[in-house]
C-alpha positions in Angstrom: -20.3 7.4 -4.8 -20.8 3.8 -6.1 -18.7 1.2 -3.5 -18.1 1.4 0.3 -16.2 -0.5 2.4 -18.0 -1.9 5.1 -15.8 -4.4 6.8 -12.3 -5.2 7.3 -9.7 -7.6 8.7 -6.0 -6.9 9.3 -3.1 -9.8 10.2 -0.3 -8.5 11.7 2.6 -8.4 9.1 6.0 -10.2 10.0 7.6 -13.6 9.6 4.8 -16.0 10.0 6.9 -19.6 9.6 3.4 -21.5 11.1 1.5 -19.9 8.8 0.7 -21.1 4.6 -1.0 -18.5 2.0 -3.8 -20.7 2.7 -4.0 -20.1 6.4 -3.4 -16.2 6.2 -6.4 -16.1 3.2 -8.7 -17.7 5.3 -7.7 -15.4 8.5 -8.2 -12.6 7.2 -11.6 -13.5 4.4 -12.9 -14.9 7.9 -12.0 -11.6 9.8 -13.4 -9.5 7.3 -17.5 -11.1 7.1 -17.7 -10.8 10.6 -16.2 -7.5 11.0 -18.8 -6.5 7.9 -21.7 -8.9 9.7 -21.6 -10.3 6.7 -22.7 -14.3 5.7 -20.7 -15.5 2.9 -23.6 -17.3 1.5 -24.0 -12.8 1.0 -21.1 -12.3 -1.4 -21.8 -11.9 -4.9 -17.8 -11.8 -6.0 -14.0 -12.6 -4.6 -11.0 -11.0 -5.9 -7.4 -12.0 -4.1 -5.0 -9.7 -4.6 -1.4 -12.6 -4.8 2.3 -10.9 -6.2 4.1 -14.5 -5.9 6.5 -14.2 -8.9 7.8 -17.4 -7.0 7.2 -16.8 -3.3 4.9 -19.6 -3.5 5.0 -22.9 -4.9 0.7 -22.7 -5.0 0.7 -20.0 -7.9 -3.5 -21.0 -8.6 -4.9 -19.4 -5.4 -8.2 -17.6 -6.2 -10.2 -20.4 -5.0 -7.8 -20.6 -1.6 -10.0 -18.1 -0.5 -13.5 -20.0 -0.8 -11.8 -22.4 2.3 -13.2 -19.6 4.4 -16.5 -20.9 4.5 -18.5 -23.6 2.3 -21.1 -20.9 1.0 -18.7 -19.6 -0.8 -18.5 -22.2 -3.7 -19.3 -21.7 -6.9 -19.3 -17.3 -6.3 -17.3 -15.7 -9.0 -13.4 -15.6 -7.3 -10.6 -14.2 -9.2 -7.2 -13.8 -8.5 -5.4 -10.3 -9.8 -2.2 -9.0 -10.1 -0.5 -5.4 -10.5 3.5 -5.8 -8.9 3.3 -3.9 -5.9 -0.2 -2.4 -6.3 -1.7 -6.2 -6.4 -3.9 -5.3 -3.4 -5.4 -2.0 -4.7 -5.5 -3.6 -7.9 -7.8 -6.1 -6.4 -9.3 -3.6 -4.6 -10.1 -1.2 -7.7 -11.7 -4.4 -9.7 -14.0 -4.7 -7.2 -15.3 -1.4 -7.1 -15.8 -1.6 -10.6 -17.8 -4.7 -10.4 -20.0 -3.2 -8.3 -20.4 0.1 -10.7 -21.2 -2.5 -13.1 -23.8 -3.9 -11.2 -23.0 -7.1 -10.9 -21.5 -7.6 -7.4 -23.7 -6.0 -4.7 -21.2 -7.7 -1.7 -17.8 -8.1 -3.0 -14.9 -10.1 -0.8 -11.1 -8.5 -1.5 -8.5 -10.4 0.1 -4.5 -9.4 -0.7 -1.7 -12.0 0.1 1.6 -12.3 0.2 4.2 -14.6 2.2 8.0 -13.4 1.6 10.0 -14.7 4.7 10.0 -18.6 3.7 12.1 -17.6 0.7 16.0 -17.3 0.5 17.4 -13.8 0.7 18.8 -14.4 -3.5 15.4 -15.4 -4.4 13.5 -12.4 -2.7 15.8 -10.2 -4.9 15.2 -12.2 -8.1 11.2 -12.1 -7.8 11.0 -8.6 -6.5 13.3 -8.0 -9.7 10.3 -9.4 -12.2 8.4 -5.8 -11.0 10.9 -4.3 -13.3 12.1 -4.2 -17.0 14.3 -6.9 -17.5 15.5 -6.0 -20.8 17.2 -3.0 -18.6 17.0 -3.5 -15.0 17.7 -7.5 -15.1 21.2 -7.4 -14.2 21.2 -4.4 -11.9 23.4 -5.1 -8.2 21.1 -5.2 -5.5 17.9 -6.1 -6.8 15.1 -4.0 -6.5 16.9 -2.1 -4.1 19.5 -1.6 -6.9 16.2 0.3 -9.0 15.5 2.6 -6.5 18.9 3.2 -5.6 19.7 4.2 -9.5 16.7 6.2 -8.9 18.0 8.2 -5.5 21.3 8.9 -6.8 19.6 10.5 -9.8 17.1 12.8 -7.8 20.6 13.8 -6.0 22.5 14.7 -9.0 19.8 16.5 -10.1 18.7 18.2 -6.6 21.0 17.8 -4.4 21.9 15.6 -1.6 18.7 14.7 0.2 20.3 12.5 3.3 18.9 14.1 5.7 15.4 13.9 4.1 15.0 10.6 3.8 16.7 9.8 7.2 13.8 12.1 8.7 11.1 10.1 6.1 12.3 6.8 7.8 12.4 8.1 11.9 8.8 9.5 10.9 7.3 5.9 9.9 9.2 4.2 12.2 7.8 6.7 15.0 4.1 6.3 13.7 4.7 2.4 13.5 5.4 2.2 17.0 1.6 2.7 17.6 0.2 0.0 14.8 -0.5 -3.4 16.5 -0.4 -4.8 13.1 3.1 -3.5 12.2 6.1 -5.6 11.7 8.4 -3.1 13.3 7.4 -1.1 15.7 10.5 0.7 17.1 11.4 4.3 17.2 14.5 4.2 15.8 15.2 8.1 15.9 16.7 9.8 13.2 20.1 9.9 13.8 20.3 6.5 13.8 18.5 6.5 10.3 21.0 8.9 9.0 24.1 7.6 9.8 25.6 4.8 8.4 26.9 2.2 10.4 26.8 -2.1 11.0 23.5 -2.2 11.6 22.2 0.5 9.3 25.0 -0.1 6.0 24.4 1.0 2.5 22.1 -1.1 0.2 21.9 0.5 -3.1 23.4 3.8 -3.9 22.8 6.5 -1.6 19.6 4.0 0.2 20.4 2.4 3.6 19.1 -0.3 5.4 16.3 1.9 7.2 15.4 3.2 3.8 13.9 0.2 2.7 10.5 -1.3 3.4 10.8 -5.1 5.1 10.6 -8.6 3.5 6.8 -9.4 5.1 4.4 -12.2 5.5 1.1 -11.0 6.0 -2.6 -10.5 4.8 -5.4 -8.2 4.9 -9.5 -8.1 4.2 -12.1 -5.9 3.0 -16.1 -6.6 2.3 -16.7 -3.6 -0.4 -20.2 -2.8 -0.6 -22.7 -0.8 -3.1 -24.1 2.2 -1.5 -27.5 0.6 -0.6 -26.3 -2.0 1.0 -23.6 -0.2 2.8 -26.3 2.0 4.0 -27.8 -0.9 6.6 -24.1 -2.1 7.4 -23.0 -0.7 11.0 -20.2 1.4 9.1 -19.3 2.8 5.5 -16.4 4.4 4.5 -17.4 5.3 0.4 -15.1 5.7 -2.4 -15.2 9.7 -3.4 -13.1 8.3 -6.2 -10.7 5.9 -7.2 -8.0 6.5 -10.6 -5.8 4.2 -12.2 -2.9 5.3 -14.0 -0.5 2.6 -15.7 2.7 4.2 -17.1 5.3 2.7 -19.3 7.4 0.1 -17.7 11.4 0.9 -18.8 12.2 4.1 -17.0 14.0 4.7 -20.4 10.8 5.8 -21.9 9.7 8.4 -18.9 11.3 10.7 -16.3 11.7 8.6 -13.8 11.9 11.5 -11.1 8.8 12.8 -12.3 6.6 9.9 -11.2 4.1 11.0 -13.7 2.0 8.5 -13.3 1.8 8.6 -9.8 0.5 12.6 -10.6 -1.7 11.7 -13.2 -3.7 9.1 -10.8 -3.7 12.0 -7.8 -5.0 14.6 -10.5 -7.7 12.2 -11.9 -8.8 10.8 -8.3 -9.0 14.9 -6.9 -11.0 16.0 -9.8 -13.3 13.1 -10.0 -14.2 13.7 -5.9 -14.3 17.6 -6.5 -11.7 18.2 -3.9 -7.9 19.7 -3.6 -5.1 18.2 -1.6 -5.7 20.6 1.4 -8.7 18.7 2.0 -7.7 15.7 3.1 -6.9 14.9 6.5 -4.1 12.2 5.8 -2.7 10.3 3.3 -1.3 6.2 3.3 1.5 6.5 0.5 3.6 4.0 -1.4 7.0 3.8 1.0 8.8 1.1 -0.3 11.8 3.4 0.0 12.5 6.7 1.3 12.9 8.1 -2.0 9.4 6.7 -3.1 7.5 8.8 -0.5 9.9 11.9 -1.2 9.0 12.2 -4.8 5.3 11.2 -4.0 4.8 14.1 -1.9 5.5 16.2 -5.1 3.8 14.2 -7.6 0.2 14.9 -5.2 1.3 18.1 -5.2 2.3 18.8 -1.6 5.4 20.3 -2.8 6.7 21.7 -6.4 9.7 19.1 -8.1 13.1 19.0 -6.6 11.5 20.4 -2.7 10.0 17.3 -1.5 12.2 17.3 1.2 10.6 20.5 2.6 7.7 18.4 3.2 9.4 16.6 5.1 12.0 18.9 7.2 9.0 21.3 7.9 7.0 18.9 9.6 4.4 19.0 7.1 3.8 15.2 7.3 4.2 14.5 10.6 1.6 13.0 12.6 0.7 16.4 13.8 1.6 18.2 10.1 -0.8 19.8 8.0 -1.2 16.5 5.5 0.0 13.5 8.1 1.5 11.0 5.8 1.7 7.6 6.6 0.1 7.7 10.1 0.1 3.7 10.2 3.8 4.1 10.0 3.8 2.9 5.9 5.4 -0.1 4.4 8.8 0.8 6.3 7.3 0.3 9.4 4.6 -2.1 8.8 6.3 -4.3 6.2 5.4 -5.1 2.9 4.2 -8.5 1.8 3.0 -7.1 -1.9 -0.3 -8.7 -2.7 -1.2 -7.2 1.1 0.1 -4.2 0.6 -2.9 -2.0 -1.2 -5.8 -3.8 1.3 -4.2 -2.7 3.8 -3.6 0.5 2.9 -7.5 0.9 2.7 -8.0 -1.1 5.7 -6.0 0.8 7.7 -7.4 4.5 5.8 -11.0 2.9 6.8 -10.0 2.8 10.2 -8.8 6.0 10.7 -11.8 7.7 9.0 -14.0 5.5 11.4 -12.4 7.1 14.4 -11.1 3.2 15.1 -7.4 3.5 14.6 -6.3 3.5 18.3 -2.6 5.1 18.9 -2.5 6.0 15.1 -5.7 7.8 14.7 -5.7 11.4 13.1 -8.3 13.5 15.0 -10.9 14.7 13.3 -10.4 12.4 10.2 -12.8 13.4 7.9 -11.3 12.5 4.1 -8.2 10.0 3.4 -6.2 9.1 0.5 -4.3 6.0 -0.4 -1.6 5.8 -3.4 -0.3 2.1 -3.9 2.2 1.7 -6.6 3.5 -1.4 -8.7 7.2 -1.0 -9.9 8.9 1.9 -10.4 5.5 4.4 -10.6 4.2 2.2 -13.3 1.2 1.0 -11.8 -0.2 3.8 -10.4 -4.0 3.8 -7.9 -5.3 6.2 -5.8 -8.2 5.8 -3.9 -10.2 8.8 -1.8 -12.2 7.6 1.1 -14.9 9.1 3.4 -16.8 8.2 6.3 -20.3 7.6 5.0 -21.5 6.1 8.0 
């Protein structure tokens, strides 16, 4: 136990045309220190979390987040990057510069803004999160990768329809009750399974309500080493964090095998001495249906090809024996993808502090978060715990 989080802000996610990257940084960094009761002047080191890939024209944006407050110049600020796991990825740097002892108060801001950007050019940079050499000229984008990749898991398993219908009318449900959501509508899942004007096909076998939303948004966190957090009015401590980057052409790997996504659950249980059953929910990588199907068996909830038992069984439902993506996930709330991995751990902190309103899990005790860049190529899991 080496880094807490002791503070946390959350935007809500959605098309924000008033709003800069500058403007949502600063919200939520300012959100964050007085959530914590932290003073900047306090903070030892900033990391933002900031995709772009062309969403902005301000690509330099470490420092946008010492306009929070003067006593932040000159601190240590930089800006990292990992696809879609950008935010974790920003997240997981700072824990390490606190095992490394040279951040006692560390600042974790993750950014994105999406919606200011023309439809074509939301595909093309969502598209650098892939191989190029292989996946450049795919139809449809990103979309177009995971769409390869259902059609795939349904030659290979069968038709999984209804599964990922009932994946989508889950989130949807659960995102009803997240203020900070960018859709919060129970749209039922017979509307998610059936195709039609407002729900057409995307990619392959994917649909409209399969996919996560084009988002602007940001999210906060003041990480903390344990001494510290231990005088803060609330810790939630890392049990353990893993970090598992795979190979980036799906050529080289079994893409329906997310192995790297399983290799980051594996190292992340064993280094916190625990077993899936132990966890009271879980915040997991949605960005389309398929994603979270094949995650549930890549953490082990289910053996390969029966994710959709997970699923049809009510296994992940709110009220399930492993609630998955209470907050409603990135097909509810949105995904702008440098926010996307901060708030997964804002929104895990939450629920482990019993703070989490009409999404809380009762009796929270442990949580784990898996935020993942590309195709299961950047791979983090964290497990959090309510220290105090």
């Amino acid at each position: 136990m080496t880094a807490c989080i002791v503070g946390w802000s959350h935007l809500a996610f959605g098309k924000h045309e008033s709003e800069t990257v500058e403007s949502l940084v600063v919200k939520a960094a300012q959100g964050a220190l007085t959530h914590a009761g932290v003073g900047a002047s306090e903070i030892d080191e900033v990391f933002l979390g900031h995709f772009n890939a062309g969403f902005s024209p301000q690509d330099f944006t470490a420092s946008l987040v010492l306009q929070a407050d003067d006593a932040l110049r000159f601190k240590p600020a930089t800006r990292v990057e990992n696809a879609c796991a950008t935010g974790s990825a920003a997240v997981h740097t700072a824990i390490r510069s606190i095992e490394a002892k040279q951040a006692r108060l560390a600042l974790v801001v993750g950014v994105e803004q999406m919606t200011k950007t023309p439809p074509a050019e939301i595909g093309r940079n969502l598209l650098r999160a892939s191989y190029l050499p292989e996946d450049g000229a795919i139809a449809g984008g990103f979309a177009g990768v995971f769409g390869a990749i259902a059609g795939k898991y349904f030659q290979r398993y069968g038709d999984q329809s209804d599964a990922l219908a009932a994946i989508a009318a889950k989130n949807h449900k659960n995102g009803v009750e997240n203020p900070y959501a960018q859709m919060r509508k129970d749209l039922g899942f017979e509307f998610c399974r059936r195709e039609s004007d407002k729900n057409p096909f995307v990619a392959g076998p994917l649909k409209r309500t399969d996919c996560s939303l084009v988002s602007d948004g940001a999210a906060a966190l003041v990480v903390a080493d344990v001494d510290a957090a231990l005088s803060m009015r609330r810790a939630v401590v890392f049990r353990a964090s893993a970090h598992a980057q795979d190979f980036l052409p799906m050529s080289k790997r079994d893409i329906l095998g997310f192995e790297g996504c399983a290799e980051a659950w594996r190292r992340a249980l064993a280094g916190a001495r625990l077993k899936l059953d132990d966890l009271s929910f879980v915040e997991t990588h949605d960005c389309f249906t398929i994603a979270e199907l094949i995650e549930y068996e890549a953490m082990g909830l289910t053996a390969k090809g029966q994710g959709a038992r997970a699923i049809l069984d009510g296994a992940t439902q709110k009220d399930g024996k492993l609630p998955v993506n209470p907050s409603g996930g990135l097909k509810a709330k949105g995904h702008p993808i440098g926010a996307t991995g901060v708030s997964m751990h804002a929104l895990a902190a939450m629920q482990l502090c019993g703070e989490a309103g009409g999404m809380q899990i009762a009796n929270a005790r442990l949580g784990g978060v898996f935020n993942m860049g590309g195709a299961a190529v950047a791979n983090y899991v964290s497990i959090l715990e309510r220290l105090r």
